[in-house]
VEXNUDO-497044 format. One record per atom (N, C-alpha, C, O): residue number from 0; chain; atom name; x, y, z. Coordinates in Angstrom, 2 decimals, padded with zeros to 5 digits. Layout:
// VEXNUDO-497044
+-----+-------+------+---------+---------+---------+
|  nr | kette | atom |       x |       y |       z |
+-----+-------+------+---------+---------+---------+
| NUM |     A |   CA |       X |       Y |       Z |
...
+-----+-------+------+---------+---------+---------+
//
This chain:
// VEXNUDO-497044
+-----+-------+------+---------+---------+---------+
|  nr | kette | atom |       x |       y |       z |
+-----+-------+------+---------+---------+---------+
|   0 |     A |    N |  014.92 |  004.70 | -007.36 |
|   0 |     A |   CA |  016.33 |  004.65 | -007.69 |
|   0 |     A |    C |  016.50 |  004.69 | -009.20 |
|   0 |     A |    O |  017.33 |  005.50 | -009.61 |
|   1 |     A |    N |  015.82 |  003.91 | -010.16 |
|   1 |     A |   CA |  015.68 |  003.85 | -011.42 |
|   1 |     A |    C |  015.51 |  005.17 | -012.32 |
|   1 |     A |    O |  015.95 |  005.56 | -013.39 |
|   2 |     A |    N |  014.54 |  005.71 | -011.22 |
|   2 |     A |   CA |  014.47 |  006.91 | -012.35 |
|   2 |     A |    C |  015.32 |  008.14 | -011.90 |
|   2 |     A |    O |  015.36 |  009.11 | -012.65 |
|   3 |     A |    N |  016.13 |  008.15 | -010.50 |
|   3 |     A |   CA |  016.92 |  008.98 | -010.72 |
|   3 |     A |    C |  018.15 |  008.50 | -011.34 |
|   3 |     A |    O |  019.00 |  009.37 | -011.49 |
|   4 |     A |    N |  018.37 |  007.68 | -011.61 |
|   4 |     A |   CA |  019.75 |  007.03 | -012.52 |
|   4 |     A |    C |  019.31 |  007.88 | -013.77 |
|   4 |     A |    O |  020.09 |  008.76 | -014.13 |
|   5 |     A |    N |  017.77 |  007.63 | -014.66 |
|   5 |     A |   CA |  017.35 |  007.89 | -015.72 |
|   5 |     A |    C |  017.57 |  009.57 | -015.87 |
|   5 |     A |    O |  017.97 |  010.16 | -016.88 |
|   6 |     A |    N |  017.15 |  010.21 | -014.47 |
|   6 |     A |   CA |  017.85 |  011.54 | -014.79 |
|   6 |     A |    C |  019.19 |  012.04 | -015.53 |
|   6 |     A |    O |  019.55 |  012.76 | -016.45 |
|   7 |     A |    N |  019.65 |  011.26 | -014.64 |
|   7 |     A |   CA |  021.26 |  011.23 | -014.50 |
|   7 |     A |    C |  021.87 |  010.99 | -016.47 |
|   7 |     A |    O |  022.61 |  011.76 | -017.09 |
|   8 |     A |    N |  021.34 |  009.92 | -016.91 |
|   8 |     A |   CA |  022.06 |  009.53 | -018.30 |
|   8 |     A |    C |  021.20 |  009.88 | -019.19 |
|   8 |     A |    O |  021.51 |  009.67 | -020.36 |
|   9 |     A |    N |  019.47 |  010.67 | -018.81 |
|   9 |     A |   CA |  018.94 |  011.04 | -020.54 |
|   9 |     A |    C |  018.46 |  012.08 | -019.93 |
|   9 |     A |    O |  017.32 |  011.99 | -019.47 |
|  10 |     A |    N |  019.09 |  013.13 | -019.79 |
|  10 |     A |   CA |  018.34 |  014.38 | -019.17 |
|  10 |     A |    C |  018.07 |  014.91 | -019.89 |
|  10 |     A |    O |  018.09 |  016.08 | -019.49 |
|  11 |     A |    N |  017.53 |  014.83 | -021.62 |
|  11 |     A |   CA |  017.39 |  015.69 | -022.67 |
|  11 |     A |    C |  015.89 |  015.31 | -022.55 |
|  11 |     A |    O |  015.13 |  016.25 | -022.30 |
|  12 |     A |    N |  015.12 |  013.61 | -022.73 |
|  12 |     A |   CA |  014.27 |  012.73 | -022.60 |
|  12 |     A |    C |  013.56 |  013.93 | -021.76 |
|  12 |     A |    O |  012.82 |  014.85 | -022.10 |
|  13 |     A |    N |  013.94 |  013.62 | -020.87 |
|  13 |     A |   CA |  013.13 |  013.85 | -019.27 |
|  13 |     A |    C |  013.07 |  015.92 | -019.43 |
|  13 |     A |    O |  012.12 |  016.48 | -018.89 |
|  14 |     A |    N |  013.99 |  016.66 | -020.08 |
|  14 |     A |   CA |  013.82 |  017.91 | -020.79 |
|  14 |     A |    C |  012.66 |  018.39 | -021.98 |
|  14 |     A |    O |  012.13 |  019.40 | -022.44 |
|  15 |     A |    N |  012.69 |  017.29 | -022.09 |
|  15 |     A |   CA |  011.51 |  017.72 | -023.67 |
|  15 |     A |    C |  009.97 |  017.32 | -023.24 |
|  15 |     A |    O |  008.98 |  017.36 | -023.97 |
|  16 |     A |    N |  010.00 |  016.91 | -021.84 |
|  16 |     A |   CA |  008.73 |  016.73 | -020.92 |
|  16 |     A |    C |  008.13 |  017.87 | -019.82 |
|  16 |     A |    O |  006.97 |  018.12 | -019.47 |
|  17 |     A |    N |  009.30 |  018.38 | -019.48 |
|  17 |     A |   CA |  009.80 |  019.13 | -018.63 |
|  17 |     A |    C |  008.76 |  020.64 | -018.93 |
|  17 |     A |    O |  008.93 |  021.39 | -019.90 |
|  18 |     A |    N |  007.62 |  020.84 | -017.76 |
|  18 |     A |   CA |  006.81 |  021.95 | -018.54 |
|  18 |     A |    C |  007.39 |  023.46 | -019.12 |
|  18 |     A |    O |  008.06 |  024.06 | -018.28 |
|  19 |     A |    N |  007.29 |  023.83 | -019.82 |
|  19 |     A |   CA |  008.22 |  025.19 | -020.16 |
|  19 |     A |    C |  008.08 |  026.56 | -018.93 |
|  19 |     A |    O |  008.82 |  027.54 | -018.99 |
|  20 |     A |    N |  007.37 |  026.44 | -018.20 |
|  20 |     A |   CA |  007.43 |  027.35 | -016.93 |
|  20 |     A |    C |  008.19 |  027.15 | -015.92 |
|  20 |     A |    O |  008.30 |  027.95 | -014.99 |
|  21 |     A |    N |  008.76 |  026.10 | -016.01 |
|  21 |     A |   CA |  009.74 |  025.55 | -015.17 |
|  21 |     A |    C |  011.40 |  026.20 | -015.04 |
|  21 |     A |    O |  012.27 |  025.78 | -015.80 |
|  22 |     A |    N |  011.68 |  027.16 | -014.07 |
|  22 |     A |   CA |  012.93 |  027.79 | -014.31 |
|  22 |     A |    C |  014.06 |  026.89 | -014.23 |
|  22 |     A |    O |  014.17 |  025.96 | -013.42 |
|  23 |     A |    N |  015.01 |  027.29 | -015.27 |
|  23 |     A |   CA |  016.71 |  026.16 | -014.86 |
|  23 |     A |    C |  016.12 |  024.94 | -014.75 |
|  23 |     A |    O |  015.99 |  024.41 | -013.64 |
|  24 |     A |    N |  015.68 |  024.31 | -015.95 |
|  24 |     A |   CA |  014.79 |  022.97 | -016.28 |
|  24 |     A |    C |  016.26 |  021.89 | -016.02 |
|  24 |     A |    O |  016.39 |  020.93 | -015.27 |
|  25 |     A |    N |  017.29 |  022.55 | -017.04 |
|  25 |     A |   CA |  017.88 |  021.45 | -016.81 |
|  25 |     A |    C |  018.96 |  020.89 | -015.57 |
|  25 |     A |    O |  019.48 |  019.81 | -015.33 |
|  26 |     A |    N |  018.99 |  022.30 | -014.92 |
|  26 |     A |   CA |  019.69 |  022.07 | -013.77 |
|  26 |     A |    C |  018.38 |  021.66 | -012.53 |
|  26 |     A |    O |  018.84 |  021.11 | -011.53 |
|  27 |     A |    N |  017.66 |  021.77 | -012.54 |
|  27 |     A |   CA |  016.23 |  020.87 | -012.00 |
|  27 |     A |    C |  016.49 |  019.69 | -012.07 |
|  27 |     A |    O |  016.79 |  019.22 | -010.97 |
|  28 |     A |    N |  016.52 |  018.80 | -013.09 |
|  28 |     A |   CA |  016.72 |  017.72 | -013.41 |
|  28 |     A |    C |  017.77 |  016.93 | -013.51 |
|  28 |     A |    O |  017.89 |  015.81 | -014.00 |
|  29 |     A |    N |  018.58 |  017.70 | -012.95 |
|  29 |     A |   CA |  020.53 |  016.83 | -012.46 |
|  29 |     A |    C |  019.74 |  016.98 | -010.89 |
|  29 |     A |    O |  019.50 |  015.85 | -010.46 |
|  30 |     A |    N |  019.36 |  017.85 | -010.11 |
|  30 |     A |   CA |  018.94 |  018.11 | -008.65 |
|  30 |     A |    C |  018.32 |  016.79 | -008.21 |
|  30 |     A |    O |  018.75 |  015.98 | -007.39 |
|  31 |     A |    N |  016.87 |  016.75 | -009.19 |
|  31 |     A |   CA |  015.67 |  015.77 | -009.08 |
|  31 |     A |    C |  016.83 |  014.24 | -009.63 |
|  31 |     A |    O |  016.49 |  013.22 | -009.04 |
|  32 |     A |    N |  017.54 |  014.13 | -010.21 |
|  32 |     A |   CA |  018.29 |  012.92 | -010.35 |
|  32 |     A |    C |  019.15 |  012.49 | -009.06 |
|  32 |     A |    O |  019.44 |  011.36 | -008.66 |
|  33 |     A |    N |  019.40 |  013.50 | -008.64 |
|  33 |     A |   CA |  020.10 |  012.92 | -007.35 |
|  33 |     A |    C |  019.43 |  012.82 | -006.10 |
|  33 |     A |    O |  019.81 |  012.16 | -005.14 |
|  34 |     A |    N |  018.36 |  013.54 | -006.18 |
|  34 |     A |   CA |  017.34 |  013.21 | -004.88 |
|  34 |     A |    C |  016.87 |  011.94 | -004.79 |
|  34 |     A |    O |  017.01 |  011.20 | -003.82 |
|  35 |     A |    N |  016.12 |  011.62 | -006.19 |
|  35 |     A |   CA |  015.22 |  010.59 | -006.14 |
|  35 |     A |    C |  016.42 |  009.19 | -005.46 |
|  35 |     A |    O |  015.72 |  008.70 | -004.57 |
|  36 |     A |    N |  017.38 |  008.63 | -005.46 |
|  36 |     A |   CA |  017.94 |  007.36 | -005.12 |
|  36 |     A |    C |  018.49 |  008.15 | -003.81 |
|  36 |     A |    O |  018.43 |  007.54 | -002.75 |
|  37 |     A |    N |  019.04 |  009.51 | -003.81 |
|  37 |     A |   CA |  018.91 |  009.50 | -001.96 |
|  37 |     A |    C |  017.74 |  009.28 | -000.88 |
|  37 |     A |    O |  017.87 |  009.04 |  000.32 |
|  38 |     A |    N |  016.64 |  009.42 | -001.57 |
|  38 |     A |   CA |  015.37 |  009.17 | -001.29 |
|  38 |     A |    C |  015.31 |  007.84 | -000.93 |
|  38 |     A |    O |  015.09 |  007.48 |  000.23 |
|  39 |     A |    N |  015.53 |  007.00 | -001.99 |
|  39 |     A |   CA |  015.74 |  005.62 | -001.78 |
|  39 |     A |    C |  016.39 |  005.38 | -000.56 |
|  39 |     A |    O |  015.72 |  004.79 |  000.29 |
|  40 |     A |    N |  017.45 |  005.66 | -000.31 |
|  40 |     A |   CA |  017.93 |  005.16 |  000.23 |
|  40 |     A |    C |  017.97 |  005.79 |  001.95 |
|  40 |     A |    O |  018.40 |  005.25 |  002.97 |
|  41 |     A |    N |  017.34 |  007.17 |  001.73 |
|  41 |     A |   CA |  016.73 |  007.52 |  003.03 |
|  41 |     A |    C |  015.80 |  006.63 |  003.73 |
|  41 |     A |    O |  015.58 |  006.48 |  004.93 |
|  42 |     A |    N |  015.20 |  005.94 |  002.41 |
|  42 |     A |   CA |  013.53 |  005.22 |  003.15 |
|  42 |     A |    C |  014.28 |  003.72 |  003.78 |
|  42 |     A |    O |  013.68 |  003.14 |  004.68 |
|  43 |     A |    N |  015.47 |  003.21 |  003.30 |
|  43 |     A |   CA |  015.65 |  002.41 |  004.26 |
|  43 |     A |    C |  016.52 |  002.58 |  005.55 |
|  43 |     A |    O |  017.05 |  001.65 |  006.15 |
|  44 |     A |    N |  016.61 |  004.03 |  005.92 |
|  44 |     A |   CA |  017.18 |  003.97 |  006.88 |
|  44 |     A |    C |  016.61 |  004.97 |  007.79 |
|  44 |     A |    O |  016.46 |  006.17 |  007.59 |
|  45 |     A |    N |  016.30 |  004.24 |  008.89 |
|  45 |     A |   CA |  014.84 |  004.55 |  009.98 |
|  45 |     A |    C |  014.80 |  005.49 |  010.40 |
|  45 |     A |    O |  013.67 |  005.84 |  010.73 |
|  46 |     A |    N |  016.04 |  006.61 |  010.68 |
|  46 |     A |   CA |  016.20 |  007.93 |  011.48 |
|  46 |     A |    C |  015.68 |  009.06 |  009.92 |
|  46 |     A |    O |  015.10 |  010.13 |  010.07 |
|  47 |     A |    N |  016.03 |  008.52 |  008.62 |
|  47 |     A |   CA |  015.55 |  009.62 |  007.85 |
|  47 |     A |    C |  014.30 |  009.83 |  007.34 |
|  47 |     A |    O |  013.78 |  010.82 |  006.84 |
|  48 |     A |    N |  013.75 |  008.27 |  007.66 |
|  48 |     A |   CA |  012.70 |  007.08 |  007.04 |
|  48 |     A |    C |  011.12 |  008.23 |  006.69 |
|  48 |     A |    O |  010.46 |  008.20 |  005.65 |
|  49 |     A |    N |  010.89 |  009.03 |  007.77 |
|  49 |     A |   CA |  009.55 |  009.88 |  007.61 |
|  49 |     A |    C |  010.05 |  011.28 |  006.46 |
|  49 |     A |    O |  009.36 |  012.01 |  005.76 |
|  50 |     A |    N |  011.07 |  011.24 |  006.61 |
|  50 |     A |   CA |  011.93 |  012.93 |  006.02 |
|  50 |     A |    C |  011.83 |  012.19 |  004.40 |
|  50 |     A |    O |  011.48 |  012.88 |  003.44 |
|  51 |     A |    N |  012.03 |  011.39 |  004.31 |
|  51 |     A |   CA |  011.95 |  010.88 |  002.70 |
|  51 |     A |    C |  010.91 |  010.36 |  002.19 |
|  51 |     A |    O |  010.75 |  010.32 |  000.97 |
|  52 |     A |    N |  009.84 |  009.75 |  003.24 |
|  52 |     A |   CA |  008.53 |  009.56 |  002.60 |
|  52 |     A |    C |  007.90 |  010.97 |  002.32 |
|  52 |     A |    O |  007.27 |  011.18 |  001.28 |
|  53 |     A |    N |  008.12 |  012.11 |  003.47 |
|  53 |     A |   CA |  007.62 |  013.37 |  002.83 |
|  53 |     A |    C |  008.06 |  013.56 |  001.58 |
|  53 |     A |    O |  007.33 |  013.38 |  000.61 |
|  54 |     A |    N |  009.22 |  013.92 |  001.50 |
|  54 |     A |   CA |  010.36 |  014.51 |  000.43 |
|  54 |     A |    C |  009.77 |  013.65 | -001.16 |
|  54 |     A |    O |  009.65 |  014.23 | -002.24 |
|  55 |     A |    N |  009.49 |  012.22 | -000.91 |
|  55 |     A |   CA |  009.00 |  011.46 | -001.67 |
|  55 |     A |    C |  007.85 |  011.81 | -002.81 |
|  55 |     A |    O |  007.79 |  011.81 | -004.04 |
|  56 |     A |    N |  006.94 |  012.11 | -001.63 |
|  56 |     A |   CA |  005.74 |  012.69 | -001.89 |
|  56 |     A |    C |  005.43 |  013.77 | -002.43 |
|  56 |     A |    O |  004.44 |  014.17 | -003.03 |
|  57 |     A |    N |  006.42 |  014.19 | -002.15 |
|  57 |     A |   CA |  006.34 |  016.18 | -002.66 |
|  57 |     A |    C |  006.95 |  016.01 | -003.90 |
|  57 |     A |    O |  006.61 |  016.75 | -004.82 |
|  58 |     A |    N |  007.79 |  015.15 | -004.06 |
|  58 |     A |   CA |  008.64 |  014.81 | -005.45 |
|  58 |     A |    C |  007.37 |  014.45 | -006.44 |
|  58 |     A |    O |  006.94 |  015.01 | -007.45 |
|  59 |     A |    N |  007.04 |  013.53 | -005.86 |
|  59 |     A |   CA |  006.21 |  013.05 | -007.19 |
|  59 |     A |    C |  004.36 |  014.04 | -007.46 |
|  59 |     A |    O |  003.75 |  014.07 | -008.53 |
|  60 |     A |    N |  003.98 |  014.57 | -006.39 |
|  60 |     A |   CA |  003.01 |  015.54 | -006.59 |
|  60 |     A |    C |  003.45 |  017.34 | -007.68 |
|  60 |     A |    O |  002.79 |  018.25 | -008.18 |
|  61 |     A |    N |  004.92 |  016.99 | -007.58 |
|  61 |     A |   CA |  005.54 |  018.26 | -008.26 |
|  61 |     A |    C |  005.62 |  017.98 | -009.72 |
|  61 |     A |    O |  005.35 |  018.70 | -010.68 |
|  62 |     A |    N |  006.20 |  016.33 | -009.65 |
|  62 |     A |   CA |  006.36 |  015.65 | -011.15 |
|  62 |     A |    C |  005.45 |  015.72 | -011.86 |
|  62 |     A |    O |  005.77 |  015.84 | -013.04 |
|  63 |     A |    N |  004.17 |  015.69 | -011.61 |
|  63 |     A |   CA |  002.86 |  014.99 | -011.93 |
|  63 |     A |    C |  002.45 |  016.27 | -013.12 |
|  63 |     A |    O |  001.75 |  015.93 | -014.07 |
|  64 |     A |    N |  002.82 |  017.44 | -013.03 |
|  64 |     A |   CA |  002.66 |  018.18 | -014.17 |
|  64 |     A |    C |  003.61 |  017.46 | -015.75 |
|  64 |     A |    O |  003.02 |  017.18 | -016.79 |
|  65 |     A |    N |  004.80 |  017.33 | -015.58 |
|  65 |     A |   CA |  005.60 |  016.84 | -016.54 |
|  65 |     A |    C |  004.61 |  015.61 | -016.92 |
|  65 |     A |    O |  004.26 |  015.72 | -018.10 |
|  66 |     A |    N |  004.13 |  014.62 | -016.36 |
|  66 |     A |   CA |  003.37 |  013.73 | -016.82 |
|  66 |     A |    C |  001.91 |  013.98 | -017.59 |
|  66 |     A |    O |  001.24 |  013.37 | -018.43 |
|  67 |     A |    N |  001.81 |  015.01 | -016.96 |
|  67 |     A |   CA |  000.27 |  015.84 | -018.05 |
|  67 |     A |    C |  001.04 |  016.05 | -019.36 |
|  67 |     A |    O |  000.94 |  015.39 | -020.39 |
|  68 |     A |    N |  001.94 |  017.24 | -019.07 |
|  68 |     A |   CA |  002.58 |  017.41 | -021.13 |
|  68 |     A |    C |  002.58 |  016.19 | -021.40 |
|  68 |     A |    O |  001.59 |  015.81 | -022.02 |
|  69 |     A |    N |  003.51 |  015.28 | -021.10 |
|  69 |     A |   CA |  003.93 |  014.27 | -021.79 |
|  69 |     A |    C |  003.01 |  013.30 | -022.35 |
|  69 |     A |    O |  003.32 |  012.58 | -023.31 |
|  70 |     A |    N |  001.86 |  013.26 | -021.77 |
|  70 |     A |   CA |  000.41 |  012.72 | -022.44 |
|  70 |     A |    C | -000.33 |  013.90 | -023.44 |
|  70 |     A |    O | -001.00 |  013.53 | -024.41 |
|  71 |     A |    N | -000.21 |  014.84 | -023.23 |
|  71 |     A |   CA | -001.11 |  015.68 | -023.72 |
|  71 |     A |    C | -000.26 |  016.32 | -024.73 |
|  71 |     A |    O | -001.11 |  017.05 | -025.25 |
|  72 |     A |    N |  000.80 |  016.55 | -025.36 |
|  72 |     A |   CA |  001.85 |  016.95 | -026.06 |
|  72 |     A |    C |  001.91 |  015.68 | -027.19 |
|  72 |     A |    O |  001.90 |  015.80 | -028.41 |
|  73 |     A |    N |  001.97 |  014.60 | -026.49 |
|  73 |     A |   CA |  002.33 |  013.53 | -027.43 |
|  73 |     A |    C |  003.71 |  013.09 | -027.77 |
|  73 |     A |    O |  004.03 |  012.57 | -028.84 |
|  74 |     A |    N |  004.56 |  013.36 | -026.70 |
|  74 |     A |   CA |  005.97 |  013.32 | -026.81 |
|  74 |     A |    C |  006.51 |  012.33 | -026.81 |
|  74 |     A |    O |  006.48 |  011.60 | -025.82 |
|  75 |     A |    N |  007.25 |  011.97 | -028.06 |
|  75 |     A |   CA |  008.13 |  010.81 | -027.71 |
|  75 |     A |    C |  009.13 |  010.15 | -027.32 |
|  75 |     A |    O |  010.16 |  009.94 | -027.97 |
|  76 |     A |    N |  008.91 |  009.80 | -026.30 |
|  76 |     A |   CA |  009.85 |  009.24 | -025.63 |
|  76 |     A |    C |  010.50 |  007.62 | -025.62 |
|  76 |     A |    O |  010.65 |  007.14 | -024.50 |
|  77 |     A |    N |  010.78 |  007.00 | -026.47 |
|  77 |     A |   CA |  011.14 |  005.63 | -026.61 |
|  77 |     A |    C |  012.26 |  005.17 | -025.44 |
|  77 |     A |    O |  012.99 |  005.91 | -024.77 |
|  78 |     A |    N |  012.20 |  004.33 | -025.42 |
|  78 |     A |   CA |  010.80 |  003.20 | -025.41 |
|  78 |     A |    C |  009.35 |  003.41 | -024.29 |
|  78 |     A |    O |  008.61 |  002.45 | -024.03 |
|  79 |     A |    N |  009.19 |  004.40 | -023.88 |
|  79 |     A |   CA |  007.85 |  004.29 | -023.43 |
|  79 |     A |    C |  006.84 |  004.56 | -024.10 |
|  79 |     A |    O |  006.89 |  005.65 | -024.68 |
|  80 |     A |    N |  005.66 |  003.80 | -024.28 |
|  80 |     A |   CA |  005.30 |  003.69 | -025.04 |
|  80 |     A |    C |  003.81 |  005.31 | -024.90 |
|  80 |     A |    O |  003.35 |  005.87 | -023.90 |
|  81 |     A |    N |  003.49 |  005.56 | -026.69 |
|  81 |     A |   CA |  002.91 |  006.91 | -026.61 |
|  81 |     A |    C |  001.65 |  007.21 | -026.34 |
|  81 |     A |    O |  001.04 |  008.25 | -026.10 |
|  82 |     A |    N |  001.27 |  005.58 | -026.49 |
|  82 |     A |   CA | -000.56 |  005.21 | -026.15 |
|  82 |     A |    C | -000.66 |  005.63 | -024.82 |
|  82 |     A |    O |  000.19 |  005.74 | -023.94 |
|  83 |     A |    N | -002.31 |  005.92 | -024.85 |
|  83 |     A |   CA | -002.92 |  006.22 | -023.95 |
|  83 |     A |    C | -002.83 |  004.97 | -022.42 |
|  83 |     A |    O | -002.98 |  005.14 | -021.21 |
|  84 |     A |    N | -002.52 |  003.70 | -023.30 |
|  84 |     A |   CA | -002.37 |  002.79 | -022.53 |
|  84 |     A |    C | -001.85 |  002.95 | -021.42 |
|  84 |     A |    O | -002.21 |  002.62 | -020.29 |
|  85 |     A |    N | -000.75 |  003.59 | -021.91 |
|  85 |     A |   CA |  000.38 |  004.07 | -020.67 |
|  85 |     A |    C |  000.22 |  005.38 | -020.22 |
|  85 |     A |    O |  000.47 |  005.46 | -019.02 |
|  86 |     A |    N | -000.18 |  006.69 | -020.87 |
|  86 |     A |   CA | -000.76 |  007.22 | -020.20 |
|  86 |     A |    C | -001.58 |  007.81 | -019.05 |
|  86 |     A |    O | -001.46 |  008.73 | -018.24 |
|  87 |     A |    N | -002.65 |  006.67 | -019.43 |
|  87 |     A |   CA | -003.90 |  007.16 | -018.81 |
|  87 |     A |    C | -003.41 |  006.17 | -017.35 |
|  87 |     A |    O | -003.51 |  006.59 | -016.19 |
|  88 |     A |    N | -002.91 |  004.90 | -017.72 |
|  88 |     A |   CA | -002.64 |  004.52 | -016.39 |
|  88 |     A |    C | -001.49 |  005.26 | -015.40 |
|  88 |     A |    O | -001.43 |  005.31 | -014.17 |
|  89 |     A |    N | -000.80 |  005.68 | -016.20 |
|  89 |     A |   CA |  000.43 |  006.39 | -015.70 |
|  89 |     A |    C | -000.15 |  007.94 | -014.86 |
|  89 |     A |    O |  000.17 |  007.96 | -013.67 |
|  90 |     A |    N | -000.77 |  008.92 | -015.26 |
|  90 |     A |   CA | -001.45 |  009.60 | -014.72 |
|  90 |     A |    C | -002.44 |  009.46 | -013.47 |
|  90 |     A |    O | -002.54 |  010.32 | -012.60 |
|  91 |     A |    N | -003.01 |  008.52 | -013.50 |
|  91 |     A |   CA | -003.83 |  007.78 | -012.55 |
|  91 |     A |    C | -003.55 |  006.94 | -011.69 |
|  91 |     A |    O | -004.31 |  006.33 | -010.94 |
|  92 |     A |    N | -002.11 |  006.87 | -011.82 |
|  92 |     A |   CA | -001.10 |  006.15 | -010.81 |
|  92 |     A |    C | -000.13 |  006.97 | -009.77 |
|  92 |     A |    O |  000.67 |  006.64 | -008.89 |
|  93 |     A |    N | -000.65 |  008.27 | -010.35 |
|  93 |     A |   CA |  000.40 |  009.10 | -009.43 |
|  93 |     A |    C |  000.31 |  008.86 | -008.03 |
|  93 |     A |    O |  001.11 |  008.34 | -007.26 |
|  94 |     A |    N | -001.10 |  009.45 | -007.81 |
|  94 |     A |   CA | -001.64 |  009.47 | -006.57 |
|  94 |     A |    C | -001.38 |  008.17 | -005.58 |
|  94 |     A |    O | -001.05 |  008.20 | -004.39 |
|  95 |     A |    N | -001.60 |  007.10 | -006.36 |
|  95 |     A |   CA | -000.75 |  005.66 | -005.58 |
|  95 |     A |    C |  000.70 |  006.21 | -005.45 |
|  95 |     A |    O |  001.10 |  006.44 | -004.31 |
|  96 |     A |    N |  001.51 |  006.44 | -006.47 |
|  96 |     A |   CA |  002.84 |  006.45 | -005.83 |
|  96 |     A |    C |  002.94 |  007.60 | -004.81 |
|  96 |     A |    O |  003.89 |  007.52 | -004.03 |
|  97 |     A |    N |  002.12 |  008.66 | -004.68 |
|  97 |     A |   CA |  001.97 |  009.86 | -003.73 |
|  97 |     A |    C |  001.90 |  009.16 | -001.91 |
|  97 |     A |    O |  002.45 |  009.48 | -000.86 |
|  98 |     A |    N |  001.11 |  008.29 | -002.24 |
|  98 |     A |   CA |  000.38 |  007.45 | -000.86 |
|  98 |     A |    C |  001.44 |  006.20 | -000.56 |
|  98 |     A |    O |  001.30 |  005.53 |  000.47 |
|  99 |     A |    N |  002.57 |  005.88 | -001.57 |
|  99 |     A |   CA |  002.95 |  004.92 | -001.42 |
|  99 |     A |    C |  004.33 |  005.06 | -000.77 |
|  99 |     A |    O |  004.95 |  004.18 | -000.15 |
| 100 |     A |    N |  004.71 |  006.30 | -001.01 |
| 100 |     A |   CA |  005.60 |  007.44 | -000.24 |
| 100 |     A |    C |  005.70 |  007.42 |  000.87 |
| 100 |     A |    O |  006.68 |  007.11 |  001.56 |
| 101 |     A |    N |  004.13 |  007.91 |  001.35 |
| 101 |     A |   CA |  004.39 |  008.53 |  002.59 |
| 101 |     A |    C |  003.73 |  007.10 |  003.49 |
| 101 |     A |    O |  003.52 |  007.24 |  004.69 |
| 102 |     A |    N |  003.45 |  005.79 |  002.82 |
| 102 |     A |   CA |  003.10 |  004.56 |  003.61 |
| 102 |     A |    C |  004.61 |  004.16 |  003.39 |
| 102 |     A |    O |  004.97 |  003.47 |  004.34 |
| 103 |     A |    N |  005.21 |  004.28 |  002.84 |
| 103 |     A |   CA |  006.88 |  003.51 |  002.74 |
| 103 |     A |    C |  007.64 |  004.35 |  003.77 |
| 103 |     A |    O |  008.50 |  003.79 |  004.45 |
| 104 |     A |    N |  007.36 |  005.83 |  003.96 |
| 104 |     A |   CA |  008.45 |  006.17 |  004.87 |
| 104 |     A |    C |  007.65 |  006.52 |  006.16 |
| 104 |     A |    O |  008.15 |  007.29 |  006.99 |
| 105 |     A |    N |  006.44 |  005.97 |  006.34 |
| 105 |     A |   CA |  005.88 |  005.64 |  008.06 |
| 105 |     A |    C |  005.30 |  007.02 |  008.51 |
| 105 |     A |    O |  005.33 |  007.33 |  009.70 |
| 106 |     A |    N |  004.91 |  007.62 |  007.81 |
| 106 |     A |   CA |  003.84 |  009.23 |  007.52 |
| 106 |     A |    C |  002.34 |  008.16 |  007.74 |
| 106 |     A |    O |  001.74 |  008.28 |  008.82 |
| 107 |     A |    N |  002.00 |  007.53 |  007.09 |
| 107 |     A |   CA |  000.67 |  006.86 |  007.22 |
| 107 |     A |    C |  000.83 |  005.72 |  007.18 |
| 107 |     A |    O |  001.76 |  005.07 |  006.71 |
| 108 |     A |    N | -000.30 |  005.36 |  007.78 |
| 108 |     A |   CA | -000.35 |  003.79 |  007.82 |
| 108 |     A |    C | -001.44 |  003.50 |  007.43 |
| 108 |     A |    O | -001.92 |  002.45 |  007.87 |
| 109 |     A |    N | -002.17 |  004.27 |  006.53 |
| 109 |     A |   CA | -003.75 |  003.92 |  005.91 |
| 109 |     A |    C | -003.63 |  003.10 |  004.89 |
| 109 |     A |    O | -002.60 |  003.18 |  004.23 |
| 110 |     A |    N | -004.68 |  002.09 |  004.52 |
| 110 |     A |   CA | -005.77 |  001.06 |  005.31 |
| 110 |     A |    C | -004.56 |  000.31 |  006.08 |
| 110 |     A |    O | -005.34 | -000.54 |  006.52 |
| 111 |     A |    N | -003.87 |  000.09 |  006.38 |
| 111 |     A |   CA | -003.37 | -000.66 |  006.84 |
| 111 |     A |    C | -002.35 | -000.62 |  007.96 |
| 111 |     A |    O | -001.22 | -000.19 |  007.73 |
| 112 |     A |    N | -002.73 | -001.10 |  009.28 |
| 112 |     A |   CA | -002.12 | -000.66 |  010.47 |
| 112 |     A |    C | -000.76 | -001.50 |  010.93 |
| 112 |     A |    O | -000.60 | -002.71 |  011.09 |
| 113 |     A |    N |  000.27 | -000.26 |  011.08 |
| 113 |     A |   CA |  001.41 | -001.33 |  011.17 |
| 113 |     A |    C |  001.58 | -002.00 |  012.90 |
| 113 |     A |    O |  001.52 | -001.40 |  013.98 |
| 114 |     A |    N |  001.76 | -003.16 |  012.66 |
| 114 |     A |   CA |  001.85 | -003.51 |  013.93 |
| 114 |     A |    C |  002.73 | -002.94 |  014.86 |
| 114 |     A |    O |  003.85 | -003.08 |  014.37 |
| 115 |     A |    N |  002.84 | -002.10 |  016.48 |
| 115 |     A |   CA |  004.23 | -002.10 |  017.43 |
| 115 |     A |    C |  005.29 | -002.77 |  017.62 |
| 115 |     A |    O |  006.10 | -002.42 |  018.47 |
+-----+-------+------+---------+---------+---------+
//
């Protein structure tokens, strides 16, 4: 929900990350602002609940390039911070939020089995 709000009010931020092969970047990123909190709010409601853990997932496996420039460019973005700190964990976190998607909207239930 947070970060499609963040679409929504710094879409220049989230533009200057935005890889340059990317067609209609900035109309991408009003789209991707309004998905991400319908997303949200798909995942709590049970009939859309698998359609948004996909949708989820595909969101953030698509994002995951913008997060390469934005480490590898050196872009600044305040207040996040430009160290590797955040970086390297941030990159290496995708894949959790990828899995955390499709375990939030009931696509998988790996390691962990949900009870009937």
């Amino acid at each position: 929900m947070a970060a499609g709000i963040a679409h929504l009010i710094a879409p220049e931020a989230l533009l200057a990350i935005t890889p340059s092969r990317v067609p209609f970047a900035p109309q991408v990123i009003l789209v991707t602002g309004l998905c991400e909190p319908a997303g949200a709010l798909a995942l709590v409601t049970k009939p859309l609940r698998w359609w948004a853990g996909i949708a989820l997932a595909a969101y953030a496996l698509c994002v995951w390039p913008a997060n390469f420039k934005h480490a590898f460019d050196g872009i600044d973005l305040p207040p996040i911070s430009s160290s590797w700190w955040y970086h390297g964990l941030r990159l290496a976190f995708q894949p959790v939020l990828i899995w955390w998607a499709l375990y939030a909207g009931c696509v998988i239930d790996w390691p962990w089995r949900r009870r009937p």
